[in-house]
Structure formats: C-alpha cells, structure tokens
N, C-alpha and C positions, 0 to 999 in steps of 0.2 A: 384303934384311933378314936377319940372325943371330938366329934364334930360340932360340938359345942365352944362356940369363942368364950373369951371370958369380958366382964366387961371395960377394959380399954381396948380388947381388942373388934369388942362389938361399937364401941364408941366410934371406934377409927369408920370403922364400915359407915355408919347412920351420918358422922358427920360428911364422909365424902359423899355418900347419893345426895344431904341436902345441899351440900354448895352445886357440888354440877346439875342437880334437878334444878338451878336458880341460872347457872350460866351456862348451860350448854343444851339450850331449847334449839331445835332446828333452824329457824331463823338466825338466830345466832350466828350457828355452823356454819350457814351458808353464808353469813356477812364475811365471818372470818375466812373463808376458802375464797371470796371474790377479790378479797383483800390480799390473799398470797400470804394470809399470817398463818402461820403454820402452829404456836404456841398460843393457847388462849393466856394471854398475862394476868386479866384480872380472877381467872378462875383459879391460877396459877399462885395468884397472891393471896388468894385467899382459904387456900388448901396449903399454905406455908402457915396463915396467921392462925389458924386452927390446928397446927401439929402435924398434919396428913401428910409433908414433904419428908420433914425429921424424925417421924415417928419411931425409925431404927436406931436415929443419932444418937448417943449419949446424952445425957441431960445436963453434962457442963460442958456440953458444948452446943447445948440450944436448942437437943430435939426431946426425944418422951421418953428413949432407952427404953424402947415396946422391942418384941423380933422380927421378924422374917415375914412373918403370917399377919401381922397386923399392914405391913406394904402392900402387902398379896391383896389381900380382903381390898382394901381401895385401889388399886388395877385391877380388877376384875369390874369393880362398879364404877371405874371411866372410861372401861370398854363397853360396858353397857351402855352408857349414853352414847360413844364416839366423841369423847371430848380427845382433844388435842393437847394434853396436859403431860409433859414427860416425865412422869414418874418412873418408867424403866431405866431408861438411859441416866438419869439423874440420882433417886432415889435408890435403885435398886446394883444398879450397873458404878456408879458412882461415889457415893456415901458408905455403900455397905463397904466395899472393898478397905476405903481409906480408913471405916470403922474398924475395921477386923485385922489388917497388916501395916496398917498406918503405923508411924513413930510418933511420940507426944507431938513435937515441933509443926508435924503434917495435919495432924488432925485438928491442932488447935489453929494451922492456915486457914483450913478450907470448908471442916467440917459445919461453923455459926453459918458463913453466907450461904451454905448447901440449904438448911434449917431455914432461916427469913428470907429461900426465895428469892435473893438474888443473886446465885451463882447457878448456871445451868453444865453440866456437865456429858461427855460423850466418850464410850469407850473403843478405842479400833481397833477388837478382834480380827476380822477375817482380813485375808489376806487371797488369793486367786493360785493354785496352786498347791497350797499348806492347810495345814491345819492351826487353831490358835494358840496353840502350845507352843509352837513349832513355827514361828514366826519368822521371814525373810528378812524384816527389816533390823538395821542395825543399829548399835549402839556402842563404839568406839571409845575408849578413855582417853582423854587429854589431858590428863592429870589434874586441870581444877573441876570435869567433870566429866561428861558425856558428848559426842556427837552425833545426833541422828540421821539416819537416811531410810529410806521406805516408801511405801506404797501402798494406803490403805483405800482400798478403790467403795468401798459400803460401810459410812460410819452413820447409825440412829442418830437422829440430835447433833450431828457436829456441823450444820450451819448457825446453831445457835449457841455454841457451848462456848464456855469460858473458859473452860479446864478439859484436858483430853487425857484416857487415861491410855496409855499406848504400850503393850507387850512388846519388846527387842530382842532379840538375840546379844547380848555380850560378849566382847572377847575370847573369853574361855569359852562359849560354847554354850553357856548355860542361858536361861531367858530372865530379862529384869521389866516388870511394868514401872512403865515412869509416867508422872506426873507433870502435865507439859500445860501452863496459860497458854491459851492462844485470844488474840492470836499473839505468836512467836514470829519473829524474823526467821524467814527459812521453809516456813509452811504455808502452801496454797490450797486451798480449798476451792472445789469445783460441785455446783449443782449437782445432782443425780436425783432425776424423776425415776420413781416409783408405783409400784401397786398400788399403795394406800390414797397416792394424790400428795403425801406427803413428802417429799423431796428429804433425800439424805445426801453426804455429803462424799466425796472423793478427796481424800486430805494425801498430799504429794511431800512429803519432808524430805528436804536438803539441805545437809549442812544448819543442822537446827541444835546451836549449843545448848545445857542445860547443864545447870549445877550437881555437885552431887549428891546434894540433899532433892534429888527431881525422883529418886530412885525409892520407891513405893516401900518402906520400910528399914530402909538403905542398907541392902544385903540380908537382912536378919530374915526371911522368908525364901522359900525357892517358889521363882517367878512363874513359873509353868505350873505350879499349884497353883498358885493363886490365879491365873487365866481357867483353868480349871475349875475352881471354887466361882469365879464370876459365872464362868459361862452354864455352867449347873443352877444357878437362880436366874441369872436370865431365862431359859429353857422354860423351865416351871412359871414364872412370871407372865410368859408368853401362852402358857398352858392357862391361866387364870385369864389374860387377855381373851382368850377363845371362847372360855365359859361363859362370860360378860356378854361376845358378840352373841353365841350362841342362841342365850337366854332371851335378848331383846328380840333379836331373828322371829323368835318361834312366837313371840309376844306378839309382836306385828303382824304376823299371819296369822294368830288368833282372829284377832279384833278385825282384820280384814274380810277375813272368809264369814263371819260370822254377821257379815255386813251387807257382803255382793252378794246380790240374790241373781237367783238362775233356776227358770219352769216354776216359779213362784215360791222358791223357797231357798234359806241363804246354802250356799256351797260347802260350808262346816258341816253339813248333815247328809254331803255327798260319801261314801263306802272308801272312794280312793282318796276324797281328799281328807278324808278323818286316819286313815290309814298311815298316812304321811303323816299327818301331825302327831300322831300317835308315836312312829319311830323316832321323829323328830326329839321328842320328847323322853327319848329312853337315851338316845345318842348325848343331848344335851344335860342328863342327868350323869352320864358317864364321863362326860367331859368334865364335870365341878367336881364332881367325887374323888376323881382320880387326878386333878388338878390339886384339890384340897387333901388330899392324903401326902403328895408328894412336897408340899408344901411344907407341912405341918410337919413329916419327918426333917426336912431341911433346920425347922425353926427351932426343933428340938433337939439337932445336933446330932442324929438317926442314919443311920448308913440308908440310903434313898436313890442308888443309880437302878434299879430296875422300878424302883414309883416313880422314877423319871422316864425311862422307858415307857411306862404306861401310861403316864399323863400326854406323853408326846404322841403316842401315838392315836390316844382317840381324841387330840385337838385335831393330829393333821386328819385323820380320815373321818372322825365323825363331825368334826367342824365343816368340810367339806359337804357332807352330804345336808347337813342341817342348815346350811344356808343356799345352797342349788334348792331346797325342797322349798325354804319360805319363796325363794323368790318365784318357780313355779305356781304356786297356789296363787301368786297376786298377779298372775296373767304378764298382761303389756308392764302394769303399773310396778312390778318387780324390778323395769329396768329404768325406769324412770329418775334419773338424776335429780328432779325436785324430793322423790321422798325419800323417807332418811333409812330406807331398807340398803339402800347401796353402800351407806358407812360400813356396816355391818358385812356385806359382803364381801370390801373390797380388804376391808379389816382380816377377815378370815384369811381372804387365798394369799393376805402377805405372808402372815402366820402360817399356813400350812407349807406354803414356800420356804420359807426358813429354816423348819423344823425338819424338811425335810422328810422320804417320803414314810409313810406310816409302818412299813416292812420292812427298812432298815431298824427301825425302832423294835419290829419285831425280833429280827434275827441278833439283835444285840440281846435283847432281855431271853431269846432261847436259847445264846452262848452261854449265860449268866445261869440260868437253873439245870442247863447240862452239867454245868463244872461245879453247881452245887451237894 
C-alpha cells in the first residue's frame, strides 16, 4: 500500500482541517451543544462550498468525482476537532450508495443538493433482532409502487435528514433499499439520546407510499448487496473516526502533562506516565494505519473484508484504551465537561459500541485465513 495521498486527495484533507480549524474552536462546540444544534450548518456550508461534502459525487452532478479515500481523509480530520458535521451519514452512507447503484433519473434527483449542502441524508440499517441484509421491515407492491412498514429504532442523522435511505425486504423475499424524502406521510420520528450527546433518531413507518422509482436502482442491483457495500464503508469510516479521536486524545494529554507540574517537575517526565503515552501512541498509530489500509483497498475496488476486520478491531480495542489513558493522565480535569477531552471520549465509546466488540472482529478475520 502507498500511504502517500495524491494531491486532490491531500487537497481534500488541508481544506477540511482549515475550515473546521476556523469553525469548530471549543467555544464554538459548546455554543452549539447549549443550543441542541446538533449539525454545525455554517461549517457544513462551507465544507459543501469548497468540495469536502461532494468530493465522491460525480462532477456532472456538482461534486469533484475524487474516491472513497479522499471522504475518509476528511472524517478523520472532523473527528479530530469533534465538529458536528455529517459527513458519514450523508457523504458517505448517502451519496456514495446513490453514486454507485443509482439509475440516471436518481442521481440527477438528489445527487447536486447532496454536493451544495443542502440536502442532509440518513440511512436505516439496524434493525433489533436482524441483521442489515436481512431486514424486518417491509415493502409491499401496490402496483404504482411500494408500501412500507417497519421499525428502525437507531438511525445517524435521521432527525435532520431530508432523504432516508431504507433497506426492505420485498415480496419475493429478496431486499430493495429505497429512497424515501421525508418527511413522508406515514413516518414518525422519535428522539433517541446517546453516547456522543448526539441524539439520533427512531424512525416508526406505517403505511408510507412510495413510488416505484423510490427503489434505489429500480431492481437493476440485489439490495442485500448493496446494505452490504454501504455498511463495509461506513465500518471503515467509523475506523477513520476513531483515528481522528485518537490522535487529538493523545495531543491533549501531551500538552497537559507536559504542563502540570508535580515535586517540581511536569508529569510527562513521570516513568508511568511516559509509559502510557508511549502505548498510547503505538495504539493510535495502529488505529490510522489499519484504518488507512482498509480504506485505500475499498477506494481501489480491492477485496478488503479482513482490513476491515483489522481496522475495526484496533478502533474498538485500541481506541478504547487510548482514550481511558488521555483521560487518566489529566487527573479530575479528564472528566471535566468544560474541556474538550470529553468530545473525544465520548466520540470513542460510541464507535467502539457500534463496531462492536474487538474479538468478534477477531474470530471473523481467524475464520477468514483458516479457510484461506
């Protein structure tokens, strides 16, 4: 692998750290969290007007036709700050899919307002029970289209979204993602507080018509692939999330310990607590690497489920430990909701929650070179 970006996709990286290095200073964060905005809009706007939202999109239809790795690179550097910017659920969870299984008619819908920023998008995988392939909820023919019913109880982004992108089960049996505005007649959406402090969404559909052009490629794809295909860059995305928190994590405890003095000299030059930072520092090396490997095969169209296995499994466990360690090292002030170590923490254990725990990841990628 070439860990070397090329330059649009080193472009993408520099312009994201300068916009959120501008809008997403701590004060900031904290205005926006007292506020209950959960989406920073003008950081938002202006990571659309410099490229960073479309950067996957096609370029006749308004983004920069970059891959996979150029998205990545900028979620990884607005999980570093902790900006509030939906690039996953939109950008990655949203666009690509419509990019890659869309039909003309679809892409030319939805794919410009994805591009300028003003179309936010959410997809509703999980299901409680199932798996995302393998979805409860239904999708009915009424012969000028669809009827839906279901139960998506954890959807990223869907109190804010305008477009939902929803996996079904079909009559036959098989599964269709469709592409639903909301809001829709027929769908209630309920709060659901979280980890992050970020609230997602419980989206309840009954009897919610949709055309038969709402049908994500309109049959020409099998739909269980494509939940598949989404949920393999989310995964990785999430994996790039981690390295971001990671990375700031261990920053901060830098500059902290190297600050608090104790017996007259700063704490960085304490034996355990250099120790810590030390692993800290191999864990959060292994987290970008194997983030950025698994990435980078994805972008290149690279057979990548056991770099996925390995990206997930040292965000969940070493993300884990490399964020309990920053905030040990900063005493009291680790748990101190005014500093902005807590983004970061609380960042991590949603991620490591999601992803699930790091020995499932294992036992899958040891299935994977037994049967090789």
């Amino acid at each position: 692998m070439d860990f070397t970006l090329d330059d649009e996709e080193q472009a993408i990286h520099d312009l994201a750290e300068q916009i959120l290095a501008d809008h997403s200073e701590h004060e900031r964060l904290k205005q926006l969290a007292a506020a209950d905005d959960h989406v920073d809009r003008e950081a938002w706007a202006a990571l659309a007007a410099a490229g960073v939202v479309g950067a996957a999109i096609p370029e006749e239809h308004g983004g920069l036709g970059l891959g996979y790795l150029a998205t990545a690179m900028a979620i990884q550097v607005a999980a570093s700050h902790g900006s509030p910017v939906p690039l996953l659920s939109t950008s990655v969870m949203g666009a690509m899919p419509i990019g890659a299984f869309g039909t003309a008619a679809q892409r030319t819908a939805w794919l410009p307002a994805i591009a300028d920023g003003s179309l936010l998008t959410a997809t509703a995988l999980y299901e409680a029970g199932t798996t995302p392939a393998t979805p409860l909820t239904t999708a009915r023919s009424n012969g000028a289209g669809y009827v839906l019913d279901g139960d998506k109880p954890m959807v990223d982004g869907g109190l804010q979204a305008g477009l939902l992108l929803v996996p079904a089960r079909l009559d036959d049996g098989s599964v269709g993602v469709f592409l639903v505005p909301c809001p829709t007649e027929g769908i209630t959406c309920r709060r659901v507080e979280v980890t992050t402090g970020r609230p997602q969404a419980h989206l309840t559909m009954s009897e919610v018509e949709v055309g038969a052009d709402a049908l994500l490629g309109e049959g020409s794809a099998d739909g269980a692939e494509i939940v598949h295909w989404i949920a393999r860059r989310a995964i990785v995305a999430m994996c790039m999330q981690m390295a971001g928190a990671a990375r700031s994590a261990i920053h901060l405890a830098a500059a902290y310990t190297k600050e608090r003095q104790q017996f007259d000299r700063s704490i960085a030059s304490f034996q355990t607590v250099s120790n810590r930072a030390g692993d800290s520092y191999i864990d959060t090396e292994a987290i970008t690497l194997t983030a950025w490997q698994a990435a980078w095969r994805l972008d290149q169209g690279l057979p990548a489920d056991d770099q996925i296995h390995m990206a997930a499994y040292w965000a969940a466990e070493g993300g884990f430990r490399v964020v309990h360690a920053a905030t040990h090292v900063h005493g009291g002030v680790g748990v101190d909701r005014d500093y902005p170590l807590h983004r970061h923490f609380l960042l991590a254990r949603q991620i490591e929650l999601t992803l699930g725990n790091g020995e499932e990841h294992l036992e899958r990628l040891g299935r994977s070179i037994a049967a090789s």
